[in-house]
N, C-alpha and C positions, 0 to 999 in steps of 0.2 A: 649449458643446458638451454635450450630454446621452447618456447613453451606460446601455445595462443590461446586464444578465450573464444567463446561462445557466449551470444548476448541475446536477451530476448528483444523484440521491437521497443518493449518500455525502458529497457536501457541494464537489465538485471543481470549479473554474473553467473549463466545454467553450467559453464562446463570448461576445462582446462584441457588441452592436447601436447602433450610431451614429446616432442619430437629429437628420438634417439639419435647418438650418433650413428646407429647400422641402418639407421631408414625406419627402421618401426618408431610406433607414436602409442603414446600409453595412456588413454582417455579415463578424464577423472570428473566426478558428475558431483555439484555443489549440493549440498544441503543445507539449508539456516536454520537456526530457531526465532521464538518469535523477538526476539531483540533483533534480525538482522543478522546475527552474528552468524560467522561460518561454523555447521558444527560437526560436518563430514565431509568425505570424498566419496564416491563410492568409484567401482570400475565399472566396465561396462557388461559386469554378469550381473552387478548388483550388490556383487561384496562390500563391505567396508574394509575402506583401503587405507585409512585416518580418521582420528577423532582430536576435537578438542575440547577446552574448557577455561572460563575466564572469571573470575569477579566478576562485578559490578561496574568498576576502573578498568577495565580490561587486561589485568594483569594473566598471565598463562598460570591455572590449575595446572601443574605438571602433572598431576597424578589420573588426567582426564588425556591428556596428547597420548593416541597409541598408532600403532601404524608405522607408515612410512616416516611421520615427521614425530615421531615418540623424543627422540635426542636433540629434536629443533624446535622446542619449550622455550629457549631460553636464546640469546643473542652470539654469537662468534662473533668478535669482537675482528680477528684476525683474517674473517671470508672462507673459514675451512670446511663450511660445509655449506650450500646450498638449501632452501626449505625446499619440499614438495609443494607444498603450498602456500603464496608470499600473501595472499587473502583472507583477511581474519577474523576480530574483535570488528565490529559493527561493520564487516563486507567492505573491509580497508584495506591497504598495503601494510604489510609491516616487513622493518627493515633490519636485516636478520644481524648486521651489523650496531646497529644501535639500539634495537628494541624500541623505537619510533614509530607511528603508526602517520600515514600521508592522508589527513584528511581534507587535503580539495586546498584550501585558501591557508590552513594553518599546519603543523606537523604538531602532533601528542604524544605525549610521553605517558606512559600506562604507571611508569614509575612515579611520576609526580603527581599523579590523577589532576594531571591539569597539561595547556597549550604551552609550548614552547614562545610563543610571539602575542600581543594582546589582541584581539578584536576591534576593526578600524574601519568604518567607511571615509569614502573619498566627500563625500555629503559632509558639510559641516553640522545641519539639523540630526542628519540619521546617526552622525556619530555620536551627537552629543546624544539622542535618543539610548546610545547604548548604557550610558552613565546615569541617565534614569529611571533607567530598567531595571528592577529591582533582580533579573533572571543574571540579566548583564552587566551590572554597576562593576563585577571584576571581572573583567575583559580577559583575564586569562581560563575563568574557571569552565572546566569541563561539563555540558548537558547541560547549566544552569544550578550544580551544582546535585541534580539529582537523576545518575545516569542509568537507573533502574526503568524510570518511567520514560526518562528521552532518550530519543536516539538521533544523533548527530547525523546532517543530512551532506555536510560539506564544510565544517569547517565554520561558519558560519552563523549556520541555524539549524533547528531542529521541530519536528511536529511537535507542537504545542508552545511554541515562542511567538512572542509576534509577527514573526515573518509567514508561520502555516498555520493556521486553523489554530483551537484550542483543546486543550485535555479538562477533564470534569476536574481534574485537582488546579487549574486555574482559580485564584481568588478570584475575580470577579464570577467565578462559577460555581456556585456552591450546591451542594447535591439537594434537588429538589426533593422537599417534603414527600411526594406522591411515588418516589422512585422508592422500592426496595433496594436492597444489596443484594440482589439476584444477579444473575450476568447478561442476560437476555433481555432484550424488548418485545413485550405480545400483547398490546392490549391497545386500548384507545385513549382519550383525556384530551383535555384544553389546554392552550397555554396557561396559568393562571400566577407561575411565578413570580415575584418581581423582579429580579434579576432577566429574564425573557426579552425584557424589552433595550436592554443593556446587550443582551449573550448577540442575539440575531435579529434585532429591528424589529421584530415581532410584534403586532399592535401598537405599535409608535410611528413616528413620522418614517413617513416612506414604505412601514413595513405591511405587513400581509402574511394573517397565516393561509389564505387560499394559496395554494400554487399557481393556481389558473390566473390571478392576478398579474399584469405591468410590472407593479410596486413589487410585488416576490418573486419575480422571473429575470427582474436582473439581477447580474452576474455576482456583484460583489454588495454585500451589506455588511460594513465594518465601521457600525456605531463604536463610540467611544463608552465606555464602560465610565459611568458615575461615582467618582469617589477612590478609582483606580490609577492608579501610577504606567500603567501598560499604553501603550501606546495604539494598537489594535486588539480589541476583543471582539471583533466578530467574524461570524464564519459565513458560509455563502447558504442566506434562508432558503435558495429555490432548490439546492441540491440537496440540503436535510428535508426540508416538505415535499418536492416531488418522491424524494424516496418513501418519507412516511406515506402519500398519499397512493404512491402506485404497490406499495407496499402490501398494503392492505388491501386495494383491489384484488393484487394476484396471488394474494394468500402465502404471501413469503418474508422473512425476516427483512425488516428495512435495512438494519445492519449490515446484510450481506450485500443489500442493493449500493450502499453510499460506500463500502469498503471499496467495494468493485469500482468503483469511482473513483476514487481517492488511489488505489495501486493503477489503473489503469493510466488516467492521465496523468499520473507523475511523469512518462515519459513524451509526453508531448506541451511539452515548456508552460506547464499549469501548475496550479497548486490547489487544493482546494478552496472554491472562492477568488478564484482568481479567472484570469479572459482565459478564451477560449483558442486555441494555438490555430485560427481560419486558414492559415495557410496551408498545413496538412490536407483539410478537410478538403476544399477548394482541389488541390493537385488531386488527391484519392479519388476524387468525383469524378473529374476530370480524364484521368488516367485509365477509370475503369470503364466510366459509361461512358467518352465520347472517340479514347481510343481501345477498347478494349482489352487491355494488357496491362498486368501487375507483374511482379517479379514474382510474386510468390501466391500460390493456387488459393483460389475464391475469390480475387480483389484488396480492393485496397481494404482498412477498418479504418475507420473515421466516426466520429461523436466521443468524447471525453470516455467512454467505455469498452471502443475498439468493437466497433460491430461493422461484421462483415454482412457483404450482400445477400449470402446463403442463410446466413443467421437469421436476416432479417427476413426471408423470404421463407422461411420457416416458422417463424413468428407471427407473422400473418398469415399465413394457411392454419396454421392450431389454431388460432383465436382472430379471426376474419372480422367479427364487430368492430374488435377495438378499433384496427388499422385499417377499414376500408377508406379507399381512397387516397391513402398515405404510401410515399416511395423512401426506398431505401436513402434517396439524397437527402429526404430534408430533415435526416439527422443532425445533418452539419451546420452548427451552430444553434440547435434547438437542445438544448441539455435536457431539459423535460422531457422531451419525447426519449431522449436516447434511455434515459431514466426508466420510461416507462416500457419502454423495447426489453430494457436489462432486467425488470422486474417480473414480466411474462416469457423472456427466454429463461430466466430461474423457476418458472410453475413449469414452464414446459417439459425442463428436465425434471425436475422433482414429481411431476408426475408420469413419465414416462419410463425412468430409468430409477431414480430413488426409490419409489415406493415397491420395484422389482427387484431393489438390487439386490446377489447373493449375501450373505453371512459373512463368507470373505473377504469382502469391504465394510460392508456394517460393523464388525467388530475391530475394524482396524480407521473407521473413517466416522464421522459425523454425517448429517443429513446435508448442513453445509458445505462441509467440506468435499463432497464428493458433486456437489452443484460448481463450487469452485475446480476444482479438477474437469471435468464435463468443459463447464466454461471457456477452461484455459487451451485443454488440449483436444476437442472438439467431440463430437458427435460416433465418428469412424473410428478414431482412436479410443473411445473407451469402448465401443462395441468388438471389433477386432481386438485389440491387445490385452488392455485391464478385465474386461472380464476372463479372457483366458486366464491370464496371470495371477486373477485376485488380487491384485495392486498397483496403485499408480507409478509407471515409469518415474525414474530419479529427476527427468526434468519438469515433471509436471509437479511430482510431490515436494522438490522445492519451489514450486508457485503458490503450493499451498502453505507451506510455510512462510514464505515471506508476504504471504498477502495477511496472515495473522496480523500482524499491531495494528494492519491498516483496519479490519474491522474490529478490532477492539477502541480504535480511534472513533470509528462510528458510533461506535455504540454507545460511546462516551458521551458523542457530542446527542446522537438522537436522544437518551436516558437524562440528558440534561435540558434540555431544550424547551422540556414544559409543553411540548406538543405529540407526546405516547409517554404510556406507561410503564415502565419495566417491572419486570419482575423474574424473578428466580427461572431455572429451566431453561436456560436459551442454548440453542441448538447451536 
């Protein structure tokens, strides 16, 4: 059986091609939940053609696998059957033979909720780093031991380790007094925690909560956390405050601004808080404006949030104050602005297409969710197809899915951050 994948620019798994022995190819369209994990096929009417289901350890619920891979729950030891689908538990391989999962630098056994091999850099600091990590001190153990809230990115590490950004369940991060247990961010407030200054440089040396500031416009702030065993606790102040700050300008969830972040440049060799991949940016610019020509229609997308020319050229015509004066290039390498692009092309559509949109998506979609979708699969496509259909094509609505933990991640760090106020009702 020969089989190829389809990928999105960020690097994401939309869709599998089957190709028959008699010449036909039998197309099968991913869907994740919000762990990442695979948790359909569909075809290309839209049927469900497979389901699964896993623990926490990512063992297989058999009672969840139906479909084509309903009898391939479980491993053939001997090769007598083939899966439908070899992508799984956290958008991994697994190997139908040993029930091994191929995560990047380590293989995982779902059996042993733990790595087959331990956790090693070539660095003699950064390895020892791993043994006094309190995430990492057992270099075999799977997510840091709690694989509910992480998700393994490679074998390696995962969002909210030292190596990405941090989650509110971070010790050095403790849920700010002023936050409810709501799920949403909507209001205003000062930094005023003590940990703030520890979480994102915030009012401390070097830090800034203006956005507009030097000191909060570079790239990386990853103060050392006081009284902490971690090695980095900070995350990037100009990409949580430009969000809170354009946020509120354009009258849209910060959340969804810095989510959009955080999924977007994961495929352009970033992390959140981390440099910005110039190289990309520079060839896009170059490619589009001085020879005219992309491989693929509208140009290149360049800035940490993949904005294309037409986006941006649309964004400025709605709201002509903000950006007069400003061109699509000097995205590249200005995070703030792209920030502030991605927070007015989220009013844009929220007031153009959100606040119309039929029943048909409203009771199947969030106000969010349907700004994400818009987002992802553009302008013409949800005018032409999703509204006729009343719901998002299978490769857009796994962007919506998998962009999920990335704004839940936001929302983590924005509700902790001491610079907005959360509270219940988040869209």
């Amino acid at each position: 059986m020969t089989k190829s994948y389809d990928y999105s620019p960020y690097g994401q798994r939309l869709s599998q091609t089957i190709h028959n022995t008699d010449g036909t190819t039998t197309p099968g369209y991913y869907t994740y939940n919000a762990h990442s994990d695979v948790e359909a096929l569909t075809g290309s009417s839209g049927t469900t053609t497979s389901t699964y289901g896993y623990t926490a350890y990512g063992q297989p619920i058999t009672s969840q696998f139906t479909g084509a891979d309903k009898n391939n729950a479980t491993p053939k030891p001997d090769g007598s059957s083939q899966p439908y689908s070899s992508y799984r538990f956290n958008s991994m391989r697994w190997d139908s033979t040993s029930a091994q999962y191929d995560m990047g630098f380590r293989s995982y056994d779902p059996g042993l909720n733990q790595f087959l091999s331990r956790d090693m850099y070539n660095g003699a600091l950064a390895d020892m780093g791993l043994s006094t990590d309190p995430f990492t001190g057992n270099r075999y153990t799977f997510a840091a031991g709690n694989p509910v809230t992480n998700i393994e990115l490679d074998g390696h590490m995962f969002p909210g380790g030292a190596q990405r950004g941090i989650l509110a369940s971070n010790p050095c991060n403790p849920t700010p007094a002023s936050a409810s247990s709501g799920s949403g961010p909507s209001g205003g407030g000062s930094p005023s925690n003590s940990y703030t200054c520890a979480r994102f440089g915030l009012g401390c040396t070097g830090g800034s909560t203006n956005a507009s500031t030097p000191a909060a416009s570079s790239e990386i702030v990853a103060d050392l956390c006081p009284g902490s065993p971690l090695n980095v606790c900070g995350a990037s102040a100009s990409w949580v405050m430009a969000s809170i700050r354009y946020g509120r300008q354009a009258k849209v969830d910060p959340s969804l601004i810095l989510g959009i972040a955080i999924k977007e440049s994961s495929g352009r060799g970033q992390k959140i808080g981390y440099g910005t991949n110039e190289a990309l940016n520079e060839f896009g610019v170059f490619m589009t404006n001085e020879l005219g020509w992309w491989p693929r229609p509208g140009g290149a997308s360049i800035g940490i949030t993949n904005i294309k020319p037409e986006v941006f050229a649309t964004v400025q015509k709605a709201f002509p104050g903000q950006f007069k004066g400003t061109q699509w290039a000097n995205l590249a390498g200005n995070n703030a602005l792209d920030l502030k692009v991605t927070a007015y092309y989220a009013k844009y559509i929220q007031e153009k297409f959100v606040s119309s949109a039929p029943s048909a998506l409203t009771s199947k979609y969030t106000s969010n969710q349907i700004i994400e979708g818009i987002y992802n699969g553009g302008v013409a496509n949800y005018t032409q197809n999703v509204l006729p259909a009343g719901r998002f094509g299978p490769i857009v609505s796994g962007y919506i899915n998998s962009i999920a933990p990335d704004v839940a991640m936001a929302r983590d760090v924005i509700c902790a951050s001491g610079s907005y106020t959360c509270t219940g009702g988040g869209a």
